[in-house]
C-alpha positions in Angstrom: -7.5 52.8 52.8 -4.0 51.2 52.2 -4.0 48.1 49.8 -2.2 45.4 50.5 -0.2 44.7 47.6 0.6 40.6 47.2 3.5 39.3 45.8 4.0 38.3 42.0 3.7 34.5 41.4 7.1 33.2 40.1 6.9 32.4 36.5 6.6 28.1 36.4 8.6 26.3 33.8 6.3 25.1 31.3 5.6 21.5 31.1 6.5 20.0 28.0 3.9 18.8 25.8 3.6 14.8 25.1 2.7 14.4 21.5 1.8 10.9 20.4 4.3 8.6 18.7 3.2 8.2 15.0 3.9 4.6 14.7 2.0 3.8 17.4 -1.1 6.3 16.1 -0.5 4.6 12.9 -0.8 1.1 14.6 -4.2 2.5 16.4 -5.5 3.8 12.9 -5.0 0.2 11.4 -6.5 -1.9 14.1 -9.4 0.5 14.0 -9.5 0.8 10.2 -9.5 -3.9 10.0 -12.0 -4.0 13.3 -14.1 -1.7 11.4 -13.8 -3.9 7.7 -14.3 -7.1 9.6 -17.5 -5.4 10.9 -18.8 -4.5 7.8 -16.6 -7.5 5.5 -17.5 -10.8 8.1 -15.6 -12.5 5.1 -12.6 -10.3 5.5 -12.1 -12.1 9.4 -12.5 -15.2 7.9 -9.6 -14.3 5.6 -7.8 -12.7 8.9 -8.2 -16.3 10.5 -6.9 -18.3 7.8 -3.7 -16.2 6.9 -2.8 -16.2 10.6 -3.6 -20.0 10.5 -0.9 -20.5 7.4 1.4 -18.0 8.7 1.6 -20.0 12.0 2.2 -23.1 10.1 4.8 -22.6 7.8 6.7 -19.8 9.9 10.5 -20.7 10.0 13.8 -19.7 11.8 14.1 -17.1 9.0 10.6 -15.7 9.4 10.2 -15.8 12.7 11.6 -12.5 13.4 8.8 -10.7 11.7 6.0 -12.7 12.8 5.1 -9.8 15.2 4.7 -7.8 11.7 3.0 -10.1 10.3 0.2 -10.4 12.6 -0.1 -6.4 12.3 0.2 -5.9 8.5 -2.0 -4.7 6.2 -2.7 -3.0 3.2 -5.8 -1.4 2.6 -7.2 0.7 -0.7 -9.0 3.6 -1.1 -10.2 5.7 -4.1 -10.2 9.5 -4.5 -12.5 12.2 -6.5 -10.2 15.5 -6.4 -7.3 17.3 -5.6 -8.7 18.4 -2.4 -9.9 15.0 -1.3 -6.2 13.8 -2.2 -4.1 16.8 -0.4 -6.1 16.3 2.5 -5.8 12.5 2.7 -2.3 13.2 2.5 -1.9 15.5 5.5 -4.3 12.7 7.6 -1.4 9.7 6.7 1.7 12.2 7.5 0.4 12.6 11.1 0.5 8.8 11.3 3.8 8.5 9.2 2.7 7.7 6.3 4.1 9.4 3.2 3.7 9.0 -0.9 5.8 7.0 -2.7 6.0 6.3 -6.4 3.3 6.5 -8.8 1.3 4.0 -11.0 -0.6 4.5 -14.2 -3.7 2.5 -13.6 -4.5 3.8 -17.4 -2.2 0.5 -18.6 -5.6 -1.6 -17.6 -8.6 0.8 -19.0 -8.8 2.0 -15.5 -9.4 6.4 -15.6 -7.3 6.7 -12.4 -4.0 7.3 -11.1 -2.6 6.4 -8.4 0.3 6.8 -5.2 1.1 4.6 -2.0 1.4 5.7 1.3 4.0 4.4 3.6 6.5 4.5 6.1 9.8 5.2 4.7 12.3 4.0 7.3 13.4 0.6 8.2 12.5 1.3 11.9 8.9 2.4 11.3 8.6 -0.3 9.2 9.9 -2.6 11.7 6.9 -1.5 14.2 4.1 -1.2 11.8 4.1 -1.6 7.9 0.8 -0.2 7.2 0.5 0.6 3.8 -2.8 2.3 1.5 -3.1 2.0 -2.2 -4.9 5.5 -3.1 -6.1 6.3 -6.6 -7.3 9.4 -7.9 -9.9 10.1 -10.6 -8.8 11.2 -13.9 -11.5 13.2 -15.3 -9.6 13.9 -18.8 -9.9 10.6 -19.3 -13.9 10.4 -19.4 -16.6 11.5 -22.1 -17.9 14.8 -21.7 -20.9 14.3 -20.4 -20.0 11.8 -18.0 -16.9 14.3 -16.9 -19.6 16.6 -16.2 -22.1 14.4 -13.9 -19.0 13.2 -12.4 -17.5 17.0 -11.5 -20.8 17.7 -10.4 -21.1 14.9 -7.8 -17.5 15.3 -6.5 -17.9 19.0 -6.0 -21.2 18.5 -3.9 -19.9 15.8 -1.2 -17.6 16.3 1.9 -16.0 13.5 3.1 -14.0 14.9 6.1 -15.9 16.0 9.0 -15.2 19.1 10.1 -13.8 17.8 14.0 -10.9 16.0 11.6 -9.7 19.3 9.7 -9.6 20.5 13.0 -7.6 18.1 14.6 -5.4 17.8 10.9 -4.8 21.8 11.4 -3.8 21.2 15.3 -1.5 19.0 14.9 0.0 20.2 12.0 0.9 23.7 13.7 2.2 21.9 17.4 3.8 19.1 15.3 2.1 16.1 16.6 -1.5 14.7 18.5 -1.6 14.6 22.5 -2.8 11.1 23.4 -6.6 12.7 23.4 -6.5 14.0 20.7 -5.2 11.2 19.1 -7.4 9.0 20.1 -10.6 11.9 18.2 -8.8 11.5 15.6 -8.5 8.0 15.0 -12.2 7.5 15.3 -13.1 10.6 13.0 -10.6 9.9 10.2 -11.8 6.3 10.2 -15.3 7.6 9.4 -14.1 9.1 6.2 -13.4 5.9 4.9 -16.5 3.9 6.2 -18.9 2.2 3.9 -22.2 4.6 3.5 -25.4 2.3 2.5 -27.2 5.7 0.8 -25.8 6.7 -2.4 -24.9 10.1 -3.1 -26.1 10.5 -6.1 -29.8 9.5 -8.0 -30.3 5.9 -9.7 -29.8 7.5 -12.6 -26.8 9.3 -12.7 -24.8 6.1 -10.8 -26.2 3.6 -13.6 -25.2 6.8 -16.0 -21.1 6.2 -14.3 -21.2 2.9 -14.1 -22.2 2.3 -18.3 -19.0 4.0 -18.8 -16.8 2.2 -16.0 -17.9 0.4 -13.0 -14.9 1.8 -11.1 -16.7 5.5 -11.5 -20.0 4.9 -9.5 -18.0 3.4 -7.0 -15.3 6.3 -6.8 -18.2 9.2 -7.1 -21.4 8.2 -5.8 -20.8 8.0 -2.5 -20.5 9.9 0.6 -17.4 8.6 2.0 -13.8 7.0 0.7 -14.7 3.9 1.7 -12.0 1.3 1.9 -12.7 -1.0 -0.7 -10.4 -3.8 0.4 -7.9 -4.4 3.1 -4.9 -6.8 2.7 -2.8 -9.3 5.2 0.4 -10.5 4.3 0.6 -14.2 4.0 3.9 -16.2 4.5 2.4 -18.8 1.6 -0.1 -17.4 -0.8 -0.7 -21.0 -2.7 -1.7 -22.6 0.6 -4.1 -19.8 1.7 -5.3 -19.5 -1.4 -6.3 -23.4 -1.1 -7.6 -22.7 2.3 -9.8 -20.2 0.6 -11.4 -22.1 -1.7 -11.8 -25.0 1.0 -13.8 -21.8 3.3 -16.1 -21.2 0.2 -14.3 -17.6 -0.9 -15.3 -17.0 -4.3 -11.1 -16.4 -5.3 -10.5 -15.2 -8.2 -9.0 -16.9 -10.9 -5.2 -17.1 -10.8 -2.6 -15.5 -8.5 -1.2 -11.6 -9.7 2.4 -11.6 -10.1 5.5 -13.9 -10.3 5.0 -17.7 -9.9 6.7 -19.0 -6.7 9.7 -19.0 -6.5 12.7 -20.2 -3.9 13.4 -16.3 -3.5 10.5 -14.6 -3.5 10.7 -11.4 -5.3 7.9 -8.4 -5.5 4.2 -9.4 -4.8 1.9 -12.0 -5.5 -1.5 -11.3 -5.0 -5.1 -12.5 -5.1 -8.5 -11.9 -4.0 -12.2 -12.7 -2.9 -14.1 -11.2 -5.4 -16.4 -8.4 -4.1 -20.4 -9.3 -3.3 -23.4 -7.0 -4.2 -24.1 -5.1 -1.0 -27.4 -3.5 -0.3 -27.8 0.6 -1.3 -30.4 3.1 -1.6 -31.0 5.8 -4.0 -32.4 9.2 -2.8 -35.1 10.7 -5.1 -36.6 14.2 -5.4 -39.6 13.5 -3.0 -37.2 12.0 0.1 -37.9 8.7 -0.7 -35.6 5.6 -1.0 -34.6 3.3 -4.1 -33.5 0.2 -2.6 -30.8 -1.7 -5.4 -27.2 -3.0 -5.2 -23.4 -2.4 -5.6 -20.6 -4.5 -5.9 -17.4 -3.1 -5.4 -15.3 -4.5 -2.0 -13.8 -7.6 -1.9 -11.0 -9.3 0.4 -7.3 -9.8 -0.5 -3.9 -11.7 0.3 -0.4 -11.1 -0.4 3.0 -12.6 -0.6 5.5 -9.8 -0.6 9.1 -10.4 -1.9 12.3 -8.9 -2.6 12.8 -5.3 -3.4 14.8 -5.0 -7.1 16.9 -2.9 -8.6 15.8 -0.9 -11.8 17.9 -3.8 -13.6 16.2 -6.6 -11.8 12.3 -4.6 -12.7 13.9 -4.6 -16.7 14.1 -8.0 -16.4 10.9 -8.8 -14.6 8.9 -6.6 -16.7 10.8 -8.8 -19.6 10.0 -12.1 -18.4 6.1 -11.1 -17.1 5.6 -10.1 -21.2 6.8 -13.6 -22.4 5.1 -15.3 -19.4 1.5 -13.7 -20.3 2.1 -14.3 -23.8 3.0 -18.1 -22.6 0.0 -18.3 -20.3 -2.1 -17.5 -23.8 -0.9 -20.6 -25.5 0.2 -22.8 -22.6 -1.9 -21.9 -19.6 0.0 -21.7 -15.6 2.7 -23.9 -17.0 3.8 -21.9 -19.8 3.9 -18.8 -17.6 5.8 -20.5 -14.9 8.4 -21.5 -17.9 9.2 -18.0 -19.0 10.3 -16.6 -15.5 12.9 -19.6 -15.1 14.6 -16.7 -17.3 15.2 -14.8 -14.0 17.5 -16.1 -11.3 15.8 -18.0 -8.3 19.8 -18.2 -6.1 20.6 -15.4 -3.5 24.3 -15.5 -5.1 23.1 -15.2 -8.5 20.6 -12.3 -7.7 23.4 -10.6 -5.9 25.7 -11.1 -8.5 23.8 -9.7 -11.3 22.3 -6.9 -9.3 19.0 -7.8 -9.5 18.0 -6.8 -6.0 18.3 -5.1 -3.1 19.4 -6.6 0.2 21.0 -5.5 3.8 24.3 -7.3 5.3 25.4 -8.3 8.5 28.7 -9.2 9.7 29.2 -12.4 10.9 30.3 -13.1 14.5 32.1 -10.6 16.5 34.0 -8.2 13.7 34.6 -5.4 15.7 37.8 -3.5 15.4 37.2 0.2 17.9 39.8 2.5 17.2 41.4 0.9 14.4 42.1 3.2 11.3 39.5 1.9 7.9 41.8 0.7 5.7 41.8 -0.9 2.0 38.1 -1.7 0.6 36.2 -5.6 -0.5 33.5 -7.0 -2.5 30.4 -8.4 -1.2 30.6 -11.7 -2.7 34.2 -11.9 -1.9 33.1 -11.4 2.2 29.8 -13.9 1.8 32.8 -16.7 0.1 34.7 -16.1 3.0 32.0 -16.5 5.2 32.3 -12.6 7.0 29.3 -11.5 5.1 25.5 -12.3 5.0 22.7 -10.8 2.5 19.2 -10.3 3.7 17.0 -9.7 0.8 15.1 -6.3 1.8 11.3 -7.1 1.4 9.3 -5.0 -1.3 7.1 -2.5 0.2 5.3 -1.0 -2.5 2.9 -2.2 -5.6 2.4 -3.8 -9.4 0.3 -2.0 -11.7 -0.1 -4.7 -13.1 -1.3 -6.8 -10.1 -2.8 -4.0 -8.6 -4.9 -3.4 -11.9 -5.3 -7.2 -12.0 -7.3 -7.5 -9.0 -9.4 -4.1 -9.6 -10.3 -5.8 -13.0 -11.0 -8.8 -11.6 -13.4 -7.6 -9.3 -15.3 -5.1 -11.6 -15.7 -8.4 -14.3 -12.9 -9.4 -16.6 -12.9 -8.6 -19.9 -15.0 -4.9 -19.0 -15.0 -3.6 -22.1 -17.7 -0.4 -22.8 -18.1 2.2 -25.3 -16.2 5.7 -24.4 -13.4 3.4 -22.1 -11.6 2.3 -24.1 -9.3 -1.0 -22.8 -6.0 1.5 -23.5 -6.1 4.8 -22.3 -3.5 7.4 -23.2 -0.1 7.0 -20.8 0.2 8.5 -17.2 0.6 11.9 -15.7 2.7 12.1 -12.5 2.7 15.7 -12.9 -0.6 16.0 -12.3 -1.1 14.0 -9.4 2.0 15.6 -7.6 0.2 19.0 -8.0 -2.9 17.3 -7.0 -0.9 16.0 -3.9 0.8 19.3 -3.4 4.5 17.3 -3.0 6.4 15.1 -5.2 6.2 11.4 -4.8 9.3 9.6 -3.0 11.1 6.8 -5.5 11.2 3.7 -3.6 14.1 2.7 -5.9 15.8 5.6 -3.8 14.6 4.6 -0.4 16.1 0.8 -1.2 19.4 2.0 -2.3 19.7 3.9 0.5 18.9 1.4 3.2 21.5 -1.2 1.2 24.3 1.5 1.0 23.6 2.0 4.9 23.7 -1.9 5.7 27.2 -1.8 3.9 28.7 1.2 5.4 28.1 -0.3 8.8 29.6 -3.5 7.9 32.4 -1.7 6.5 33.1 0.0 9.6 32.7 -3.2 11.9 35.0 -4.8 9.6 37.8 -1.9 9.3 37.4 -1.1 5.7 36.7 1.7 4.0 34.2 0.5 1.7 32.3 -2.5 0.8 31.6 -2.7 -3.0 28.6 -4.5 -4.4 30.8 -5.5 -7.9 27.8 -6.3 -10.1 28.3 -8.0 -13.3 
């Protein structure tokens, strides 16, 4: 019998796949990551509460713009074990734009741990959501040997990624991006990496073993998870929330991290809640439960700041030696004293190059078609009124504040035998390899954003370049 042979279907275009836009996955990630902290932190909404409270209050023409940004942005904290734990952390933040930049030496502070921050790196993704996460990583040459060894041994037997998010990690790694379902899986599963676990990971003994030598290392090994150990909204005025937290019955900590204020903000002021003794259990060889307690996670503010120049950090790391040698003898006041040493005009800052900043051209400057021609100074625009400076705001971290506040919220003054209060000076090569990619320099990233700012202003204003001439 004949069979009837049916035509070929035509060959359909394919549809183009719709990946999901990674500040907007990033923006998912962080409302999931403070609705999950609130959950687990109730103090941590209170803090949400008040900082909106103060930003609403003392929000100005100036700050108005970014009150959108406000409302969204956090920082949040997390701390590592290993390499692995690292590199993989790594490819979970790139697939919501988040990328390492500079590195910290949390050794300064007696603390065994290193440290990079992940961020966006663009003005625009900034713009939309400025999430930001403070992640250290142990260093193990820094520990006794037998507490390196109980340590290694704990780290090696945990896995904090479920295996649904390496899946998803691998996926969108190889398509270049998340569809808006898979997105949406991986959101919830990478937030469970860093969720707080009440069961230890480890016996009684071995955490009490960690925590003799540094508090810091039972939280950072004995637990399942990378629980997020604080999370951080940025607060227009950081002396007035921090008196609204004291009048909600936060226990804050003792005095603010960083710079006193100052009519031009510049860097990051900080401080905290200090962390409360949450309720844990132990696992023992015959299945039972040790019930006890750890105190680790705590609530913080910040005031954010200019971004400076390597000349303006000289000078602030300068002035912040003299100002905590003043605080010993003279208390608040004495520290206050010693930064009057660094300029508090916009002019003056500009003028000394001391920080970064982004220009617009006043009114309509204009000039299509016409040839660039001849080049000016910035403070010779500003003085003719053509030109306004923007201080660009400061994205990244102190070591010093950032070790501040860990120290504050282990106990001041930890001091135990085989940690020593100094530990031997940092190792960016090491964490790079541990990363698997260098570190960006946020140095780079604000020079680059202020060359930018100038060259369009140049061209709006039909020169060929706009010089900064520092003195």
């Amino acid at each position: 019998m004949a069979m009837t042979q049916t035509p070929l279907a035509r060959a359909e275009h394919p549809v183009p796949t719709t990946y999901c836009d990674k500040d907007e996955l990033r923006t998912s990630f962080a409302l999931a990551m403070s609705t999950m902290y609130q959950h687990e932190v109730p103090a941590y909404g209170t803090l949400i509460d008040l900082v909106r409270e103060v930003n609403d209050e003392v929000a100005t023409s100036e700050t108005f713009s970014i009150t959108e940004r406000l409302h969204l942005e956090r920082h949040g904290a997390i701390r590592l074990g290993t390499a692995h734990e690292l590199q993989t952390v790594r490819r979970i933040f790139a697939l919501i734009g988040l990328y390492p930049v500079d590195y910290y030496d949390l050794s300064v502070a007696g603390l065994p741990m290193h440290a990079t921050a992940f961020r966006p790196v663009n003005a625009v993704a900034l713009g939309k959501n400025p999430f930001r996460v403070f992640t250290t990583l142990l260093r193990p040459e820094l520990l006794s040997a037998e507490t390196r060894e109980v340590a290694l041994k704990l780290l090696r037997q945990r896995q904090i990624f479920s295996r649904k998010l390496l899946e998803l990690i691998e996926i969108g790694e190889s398509q270049g991006g998340l569809t808006a379902a898979q997105g949406e899986i991986f959101v919830l599963e990478a937030i469970r990496t860093f969720r707080w676990q009440t069961v230890a990971g480890a016996s009684r003994e071995e955490y009490q073993m960690l925590k003799t030598e540094h508090p810091i290392l039972a939280d950072i090994v004995c637990f399942n998870t990378a629980h997020i150990n604080h999370l951080t909204p940025r607060v227009l005025d950081i002396g007035l929330a921090e008196h609204r937290m004291k009048a909600a019955e936060l226990n804050v900590k003792s005095s603010i991290e960083g710079p006193p204020a100052r009519k031009i903000p510049i860097l990051l002021r900080q401080t905290s809640f200090l962390a409360f003794e949450e309720d844990i259990e132990f696992p023992t060889d015959n299945g039972e439960l040790i019930a006890a307690s750890h105190t680790a996670r705590f609530g913080e503010i910040e005031e954010r700041g200019a971004a400076l120049t390597s000349k303006g950090r000289s000078l602030y790391d300068e002035v912040l030696a003299k100002g905590i040698e003043a605080r010993g003898i003279g208390g608040n006041q004495g520290y206050s004293s010693a930064f009057k040493a660094f300029p508090d005009q916009l002019d003056e800052l500009l003028a000394q190059g001391l920080i970064f900043c982004t220009f617009k051209v006043v009114g309509s400057a204009d000039t299509p078609g016409s040839v660039a021609r001849g080049s000016d100074t910035v403070t010779s625009l500003m003085a003719k009124g053509k030109l306004i400076a923007s201080p660009i705001t400061y994205e990244d971290f102190l070591p010093f504040s950032a070790a501040g506040i860990f120290r504050s919220n282990l106990g001041d003054g930890h001091h135990q035998d085989g940690m020593p209060v100094s530990l031997p000076a940092g190792n960016q090569a090491s964490l790079e390899q541990a990363l698997g990619c260098s570190v960006l320099s946020s140095e780079k990233l604000y020079a680059a954003e202020q060359a930018k700012s100038l060259e369009d202003c140049a061209r709006r204003l039909g020169l060929q370049e706009i010089r900064l001439a520092c003195r």
